[in-house]
N, C-alpha and C positions, 0 to 999 in steps of 0.2 A: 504494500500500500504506500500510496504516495505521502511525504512528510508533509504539503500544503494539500488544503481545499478550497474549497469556493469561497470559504469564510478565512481563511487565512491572511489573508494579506489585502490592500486596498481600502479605501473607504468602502466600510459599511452599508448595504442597500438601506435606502431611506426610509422604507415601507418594508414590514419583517412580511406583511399578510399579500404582498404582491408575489415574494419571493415562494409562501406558500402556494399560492395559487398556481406556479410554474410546475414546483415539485410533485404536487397533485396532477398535474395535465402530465408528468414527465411516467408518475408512476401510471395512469391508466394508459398511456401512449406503449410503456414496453410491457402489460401485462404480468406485473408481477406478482400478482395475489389477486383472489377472485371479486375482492373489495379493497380497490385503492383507497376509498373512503371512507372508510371505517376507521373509526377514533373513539379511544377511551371517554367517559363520561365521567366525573366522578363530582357525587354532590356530599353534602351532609345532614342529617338531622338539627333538632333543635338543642340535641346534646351534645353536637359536635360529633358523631359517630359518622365516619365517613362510608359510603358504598359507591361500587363503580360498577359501569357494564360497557359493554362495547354497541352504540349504536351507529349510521351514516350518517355523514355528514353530506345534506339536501341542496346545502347551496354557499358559498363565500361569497361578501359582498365585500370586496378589497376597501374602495372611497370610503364610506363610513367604518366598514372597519367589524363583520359580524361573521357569524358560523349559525346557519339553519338546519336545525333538527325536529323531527315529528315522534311522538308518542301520545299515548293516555296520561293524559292530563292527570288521574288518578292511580297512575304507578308510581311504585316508588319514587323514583326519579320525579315522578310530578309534584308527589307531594312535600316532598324534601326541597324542590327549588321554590314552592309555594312559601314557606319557611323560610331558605336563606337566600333566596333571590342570588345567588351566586353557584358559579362549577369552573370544572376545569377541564379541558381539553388534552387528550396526546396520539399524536399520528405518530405512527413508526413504519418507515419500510427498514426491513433490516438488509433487503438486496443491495437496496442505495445506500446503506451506511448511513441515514437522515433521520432524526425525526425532529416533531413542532411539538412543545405546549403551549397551551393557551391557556388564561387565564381572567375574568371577567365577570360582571353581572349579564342576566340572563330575564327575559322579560317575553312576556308571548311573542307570537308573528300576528300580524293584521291577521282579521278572519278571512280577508280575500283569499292570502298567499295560504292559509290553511285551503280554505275550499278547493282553488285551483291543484292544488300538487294531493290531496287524496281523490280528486279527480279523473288524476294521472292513473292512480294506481290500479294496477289488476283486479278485477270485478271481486278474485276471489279473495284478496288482502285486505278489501271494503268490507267483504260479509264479515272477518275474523274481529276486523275492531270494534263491530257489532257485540260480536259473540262472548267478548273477551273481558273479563273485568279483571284486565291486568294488573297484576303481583298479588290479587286476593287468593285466599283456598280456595283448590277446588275441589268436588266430591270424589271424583274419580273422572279417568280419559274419557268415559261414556256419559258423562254428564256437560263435557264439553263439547263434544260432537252433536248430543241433543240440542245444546244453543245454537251451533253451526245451524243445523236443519232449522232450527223456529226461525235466524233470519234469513235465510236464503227462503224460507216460506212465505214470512212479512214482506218480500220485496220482490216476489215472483221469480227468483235464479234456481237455478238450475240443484238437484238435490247435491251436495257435497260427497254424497257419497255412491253418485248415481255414476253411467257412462258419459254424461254428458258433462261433467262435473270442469271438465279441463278446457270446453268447448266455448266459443265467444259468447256475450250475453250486454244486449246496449240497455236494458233497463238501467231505471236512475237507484242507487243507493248513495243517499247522501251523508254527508258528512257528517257523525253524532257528534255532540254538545261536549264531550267527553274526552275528545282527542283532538290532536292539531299541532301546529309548529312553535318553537320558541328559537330566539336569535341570540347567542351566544354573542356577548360584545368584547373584544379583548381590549385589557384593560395592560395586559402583560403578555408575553409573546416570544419563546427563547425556543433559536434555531440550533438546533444541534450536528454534527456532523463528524462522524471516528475520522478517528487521528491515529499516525501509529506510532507505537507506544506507546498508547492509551491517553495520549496529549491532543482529547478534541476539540474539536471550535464549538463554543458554547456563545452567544452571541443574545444578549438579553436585554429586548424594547420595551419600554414603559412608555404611558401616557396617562394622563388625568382625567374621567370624564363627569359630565354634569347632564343629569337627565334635562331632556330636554321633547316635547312631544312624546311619540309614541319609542323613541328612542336617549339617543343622547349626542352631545355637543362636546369637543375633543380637543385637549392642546396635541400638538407636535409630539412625534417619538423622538424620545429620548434612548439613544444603545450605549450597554456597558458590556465590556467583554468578562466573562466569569473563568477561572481556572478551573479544568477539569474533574 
């Protein structure tokens, strides 16, 4: 392995979340894993108990400065950022020697940009968020299958467990109350990249923000380089 990287030497990129934006298009451009998108989550409760899970990351919005994720609003995950209105981010490709964390408050998505992107989704990933009273108990596998079947029945689709189950379906199921997107704001943003010798570039953006609308208003990043 080579003794510099990209972070090595020169002035520092001005924007840490542009230089993500690249590395994301570099990692789904060579196919390295079957979710270049996929980044750790990790929130806390009210006791400071932290949990994490791996969901995708739906969308980067470089200029303001965000990361767009979708879940139930009443998973864990939901109810924990209900609480501390903050999480953290981390992309790792280990092929590329890279990863990003991120670090920030965290505030719903407009209901447009929810409705629009489960929209998007496969008829049968609609019926699930239906079905699903996600991170609650549940009775057994055949107690969730019974929910599959009632709302593929509520909404005329096709049985879940029939032939036609995989087959197209333009009925409308729309988006419940219950689920939707929230935008990650980085607030902190350290690029990482191996080194050899284990001397890697660690490269750590700060900014200040101040809510502001449905978001927030932001000074300048600030970069300090971190020892490994």
């Amino acid at each position: 392995m080579s003794t510099l990287t990209e972070l090595s030497t020169g002035t520092p990129p001005a924007d840490p979340l542009a230089v993500l934006e690249r590395w994301l298009a570099e990692a789904r451009e060579q196919r390295i894993q079957p979710n270049p998108n996929a980044m750790v989550l990790a929130t806390c409760d009210a006791a400071g108990r932290p949990s994490a899970r791996v969901v995708l990351c739906k969308g980067l919005a470089v200029a303001p400065g965000y990361l767009a994720f979708y879940t139930n609003y009443q998973s864990r995950k939901g109810r924990e950022l209900a609480v501390s209105g903050r999480a953290a981010a981390v992309f790792h490709w280990d092929v590329l020697h890279r990863q990003v964390r991120v670090e920030g408050p965290v505030v719903r998505a407009p209901t447009q940009d929810s409705d629009e992107y489960f929209a998007s989704r496969p008829w049968q990933s609609r019926l699930g968020a239906w079905a699903s009273a996600q991170s609650q108990p549940a009775e057994s596998r055949q107690s969730l299958e019974r929910s599959l079947r009632a709302a593929a029945e509520r909404f005329g689709a096709p049985p879940p467990d029939s032939a036609r189950a995989e087959s197209a379906f333009a009925g409308e199921i729309p988006r419940p109350a219950h689920w939707g997107g929230y935008r990650l704001w980085a607030e902190s943003v350290e690029l990482w990249v191996e080194g050899a010798a284990r001397i890697h570039d660690r490269l750590l953006w700060n900014r200040h923000l101040t809510p502001a609308g449905e978001g927030f208003a932001f000074s300048p990043w600030q970069v300090t380089r971190l020892q490994p």
